[in-house]
N, C-alpha and C positions, 0 to 999 in steps of 0.2 A: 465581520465576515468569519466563517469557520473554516477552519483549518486541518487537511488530513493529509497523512503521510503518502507518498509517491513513490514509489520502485523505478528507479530505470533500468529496464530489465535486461539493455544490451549488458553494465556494469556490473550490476546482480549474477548474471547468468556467467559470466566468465569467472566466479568466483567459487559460487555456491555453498558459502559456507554456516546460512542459516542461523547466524547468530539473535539476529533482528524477532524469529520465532521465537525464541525461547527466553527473549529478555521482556515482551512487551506484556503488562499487565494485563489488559484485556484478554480471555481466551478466544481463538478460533479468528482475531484479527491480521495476526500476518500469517499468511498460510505458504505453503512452498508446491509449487506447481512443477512436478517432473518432467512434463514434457517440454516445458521451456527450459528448464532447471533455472529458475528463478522462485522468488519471494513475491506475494503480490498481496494486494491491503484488501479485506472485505472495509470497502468505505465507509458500508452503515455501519461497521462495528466500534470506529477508529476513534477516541476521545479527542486525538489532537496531544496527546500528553509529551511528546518528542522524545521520548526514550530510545525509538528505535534509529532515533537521527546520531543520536550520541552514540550509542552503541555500534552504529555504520563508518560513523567518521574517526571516534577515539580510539575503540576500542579493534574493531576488523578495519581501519584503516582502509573502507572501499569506498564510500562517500558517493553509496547507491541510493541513498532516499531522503529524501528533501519536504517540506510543509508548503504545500498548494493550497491556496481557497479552491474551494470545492468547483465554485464556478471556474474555475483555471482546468481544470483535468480537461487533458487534450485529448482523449478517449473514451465510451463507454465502458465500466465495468463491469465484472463477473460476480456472480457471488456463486463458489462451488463448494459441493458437500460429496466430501470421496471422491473426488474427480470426476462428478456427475452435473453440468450445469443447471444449478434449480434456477435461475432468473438472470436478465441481463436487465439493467436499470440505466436508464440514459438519464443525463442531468438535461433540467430544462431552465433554460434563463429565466431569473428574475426579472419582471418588468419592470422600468425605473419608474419611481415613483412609489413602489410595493411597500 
């Protein structure tokens, strides 16, 4: 199963301090959303590499983002560009047996 990084955005947003942006390899994958003032993952972007989890826990000590199977995300996500939503992409279950 694959694995992407998770905001909890109540944690996130009482912090705001963005570090998770600037340390993850991929570009344009953890983007910061000001009207929540949180951190949130474009999914399709996210390798799974857990940088931003060590960087949350060791380093900003706020232990706001955790590695869910994809099929775990308990909400549909956003994917925005300038605070413009281009697309909202629902996960759809795999059928067992697939």
């Amino acid at each position: 199963m694959y694995e992407v990084a998770d905001v909890d955005v109540d944690i996130c947003g009482s912090t705001s301090c963005r570090l998770c942006t600037q340390f993850c390899p991929e570009s344009n994958t953890i983007l910061f959303d000001t009207g929540r003032n949180s951190a949130y993952i474009a999914v399709d972007r996210c390798k799974g590499c857990e940088i931003c989890v060590g960087v949350c826990d060791n380093l900003a000590k706020h232990h706001a983002i955790k590695m869910v199977t994809i099929t775990h995300l308990e909400n549909p996500f956003e994917i925005r560009n300038h605070g413009f939503t281009d697309s909202i992409i629902h996960l759809i279950p795999v059928a067992n047996g697939s």
